[in-house]
N, C-alpha and C positions, 0 to 999 in steps of 0.2 A: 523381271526385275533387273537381270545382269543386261539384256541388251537392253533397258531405257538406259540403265548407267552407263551402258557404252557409248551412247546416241547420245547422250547429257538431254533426256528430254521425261514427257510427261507420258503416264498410262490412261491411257481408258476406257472401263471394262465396256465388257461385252456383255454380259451376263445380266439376265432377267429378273434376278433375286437381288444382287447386290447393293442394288440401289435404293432397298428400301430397310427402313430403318429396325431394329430389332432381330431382326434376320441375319445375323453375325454369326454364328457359329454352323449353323448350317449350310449356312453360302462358303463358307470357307472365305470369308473376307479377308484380307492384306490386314495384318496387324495393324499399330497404331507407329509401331516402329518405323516397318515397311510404308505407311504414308508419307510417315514424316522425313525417310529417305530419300523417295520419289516420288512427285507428287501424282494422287488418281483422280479423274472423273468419276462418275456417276459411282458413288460407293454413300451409303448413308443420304441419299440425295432427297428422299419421298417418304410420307407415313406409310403406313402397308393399309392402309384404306385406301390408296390413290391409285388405279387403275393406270399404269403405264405398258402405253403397245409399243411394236414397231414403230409404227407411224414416228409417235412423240420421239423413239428413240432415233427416228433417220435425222429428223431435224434438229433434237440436243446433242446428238452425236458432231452432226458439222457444226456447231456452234462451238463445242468443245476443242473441234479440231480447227477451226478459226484464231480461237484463240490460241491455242498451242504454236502455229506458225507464224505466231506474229514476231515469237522469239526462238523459235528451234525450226531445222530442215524437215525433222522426219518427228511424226509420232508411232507408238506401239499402242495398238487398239488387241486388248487380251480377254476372250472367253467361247464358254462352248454354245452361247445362245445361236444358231445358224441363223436365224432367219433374223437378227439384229444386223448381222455382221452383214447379212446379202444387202441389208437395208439401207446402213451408211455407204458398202462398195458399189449396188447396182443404182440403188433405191427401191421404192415399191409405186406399183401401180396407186394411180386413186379410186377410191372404193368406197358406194355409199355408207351414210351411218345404220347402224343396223337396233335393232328394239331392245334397249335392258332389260324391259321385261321378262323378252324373248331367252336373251343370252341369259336372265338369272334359273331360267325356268330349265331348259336344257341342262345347265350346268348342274341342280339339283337332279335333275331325273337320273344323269350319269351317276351322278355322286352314289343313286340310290340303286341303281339298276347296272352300272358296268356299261363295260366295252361293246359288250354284244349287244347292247341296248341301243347304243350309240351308231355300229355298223348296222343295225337293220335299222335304224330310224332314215341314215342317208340314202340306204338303200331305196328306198319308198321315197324320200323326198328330192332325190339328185342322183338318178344314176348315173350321168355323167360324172361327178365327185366318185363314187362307188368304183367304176372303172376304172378313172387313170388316179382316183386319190392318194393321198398314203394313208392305208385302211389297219395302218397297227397303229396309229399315232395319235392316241385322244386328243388331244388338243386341234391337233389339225380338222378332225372330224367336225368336236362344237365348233370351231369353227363356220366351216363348211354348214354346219346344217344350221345354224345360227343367223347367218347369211341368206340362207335358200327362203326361210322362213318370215325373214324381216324381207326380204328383195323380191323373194319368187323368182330370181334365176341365181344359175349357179355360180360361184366366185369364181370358176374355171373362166367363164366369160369375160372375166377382167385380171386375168393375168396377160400381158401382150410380152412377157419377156424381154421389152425393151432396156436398157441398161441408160441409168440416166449420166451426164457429164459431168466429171467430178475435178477439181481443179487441183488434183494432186494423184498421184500414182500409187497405186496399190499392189503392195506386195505380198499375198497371203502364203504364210507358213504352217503347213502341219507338221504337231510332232505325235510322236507314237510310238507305241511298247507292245509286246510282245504279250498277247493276250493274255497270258496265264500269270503273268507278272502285273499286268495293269489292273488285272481281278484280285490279286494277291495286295494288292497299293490300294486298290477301295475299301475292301474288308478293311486292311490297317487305318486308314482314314476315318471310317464309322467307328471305331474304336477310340481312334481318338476324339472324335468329335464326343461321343459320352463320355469321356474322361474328361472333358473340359468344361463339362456343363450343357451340352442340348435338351438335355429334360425340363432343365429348369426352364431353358428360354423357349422352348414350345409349350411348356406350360403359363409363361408370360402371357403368351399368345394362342391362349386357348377361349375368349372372349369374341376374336375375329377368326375362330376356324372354317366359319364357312364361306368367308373371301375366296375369289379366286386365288389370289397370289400366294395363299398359306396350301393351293392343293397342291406340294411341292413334295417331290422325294424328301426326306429327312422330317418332315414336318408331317404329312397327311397320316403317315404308320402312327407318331407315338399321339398324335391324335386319335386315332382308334383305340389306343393300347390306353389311354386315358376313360377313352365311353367305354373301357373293358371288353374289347373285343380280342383283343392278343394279351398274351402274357407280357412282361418288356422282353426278356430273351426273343420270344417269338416275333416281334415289331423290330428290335435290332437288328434279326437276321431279314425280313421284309426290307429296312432300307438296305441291306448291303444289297442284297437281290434285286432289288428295283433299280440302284445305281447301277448297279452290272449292265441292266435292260436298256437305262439310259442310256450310258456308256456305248453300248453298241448302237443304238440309235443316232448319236451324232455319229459317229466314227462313218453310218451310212450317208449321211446327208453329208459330211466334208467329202468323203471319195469323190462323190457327184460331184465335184469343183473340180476341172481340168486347173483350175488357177492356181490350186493347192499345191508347194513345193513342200515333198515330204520329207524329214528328216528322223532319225532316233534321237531319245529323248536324252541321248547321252552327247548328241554333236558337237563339241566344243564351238567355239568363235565363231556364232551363225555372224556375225558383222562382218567378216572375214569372208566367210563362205557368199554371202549376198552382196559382198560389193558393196558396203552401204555405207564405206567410212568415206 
């Protein structure tokens, strides 16, 4: 928020969840204040029936940022989704369509069967995925084997790492805290997120729980803790704990960016610091 005010320009998340509607307190969405301060992209954008990938997001993301240069130098593009962000900066390979069917059926077997379910199914259907994939990261797995299944070869085959040409410069920032503190800021965060009502809005949306887009941290625990599988105390502690997992999960995937200029989350004047008045 403070460097779009310093840029006098527009935000546009990053982030996989916030764009769809309902899903407000668990996304940690920008108030109504903060919109109306500075204007966002993709916030509130899609029903949560609506199935948005990368893909859609490399191309509404330059649309958004089209528009924003028509009147400002510089936009702030902000969240932890990585493979959104490589999406708009590199772009993504093209990649055939793969079978709903397919991806609904997977998607239920993990749902039912776990992680382990999911690494010995790639195992058998893509060893090449299995070797170089990243084999803690469900998502990427169904993926992967979702792919393999609808295609018969591996998605490894259509990544060429080419970086496509983008008509504007890109400067990516990380910021970061001191692990015990940033654990200490999510715990406090899930707190407040039940203080402010997530029970109720996952209960809203306990109708569409078996969408992909609701199997989200924040959401998929007090879903269970609803079919009575956790107590709430025990679904509370499950999302702080699964944010934590998250949490280090991106923190690996940004490292992997030599492009990444890292900063503490305390930096004063990154517009100063970056050159960018």
């Amino acid at each position: 928020m403070q460097l779009a005010a310093q840029l006098n320009t527009a935000i546009v998340s990053a982030d996989s969840r916030q764009c769809y509607k309902g899903m407000t307190i668990g996304t940690a969405k920008p108030t109504a204040a903060e919109q109306a301060s500075i204007k966002h992209y993709f916030i509130d954008e899609f029903p949560v029936t609506e199935n948005i990938t990368a893909a859609h997001y490399e191309q509404l993301a330059l649309g958004y940022l089209d528009e924003i240069f028509q009147q400002h130098n510089a936009a702030v593009v902000c969240g932890g989704t990585g493979l959104y962000i490589k999406a708009l900066c590199d772009g993504l390979d093209d990649m055939p369509q793969v079978d709903a069917a397919i991806d609904h059926h997977v998607n239920e077997q993990y749902k039912e069967k776990g992680i382990s379910w999911l690494q010995l199914s790639i195992q058998d259907a893509d060893p090449l995925f299995f070797e170089k994939g990243e084999m803690q990261n469900p998502a990427r797995i169904i993926r992967a084997l979702v792919f393999k299944l609808s295609t018969g070869q591996s998605i490894l085959n259509y990544r060429t790492g080419e970086k496509k040409q983008r008509p504007f410069q890109v400067i990516k920032i990380g910021i970061e805290l001191p692990r015990v503190v940033l654990y200490e800021r999510i715990n406090e965060r899930v707190d407040q997120m039940m203080a402010q009502g997530l029970l109720a809005e996952v209960e809203s949306l306990y109708p569409y729980k078996a969408l992909k887009n609701l199997q989200t941290v924040g959401y998929a625990e007090l879903f269970d803790h609803m079919d009575g599988l956790y107590s709430l105390p025990e679904a509370i502690e499950k999302i702080k704990q699964n944010t934590r997992r998250y949490a280090k999960r991106q923190m690996t995937w940004f490292k992997k960016d030599t492009e990444v200029r890292w900063y503490g989350a305390n930096t004063p004047e990154l517009v100063d610091i970056l050159g960018l008045k």
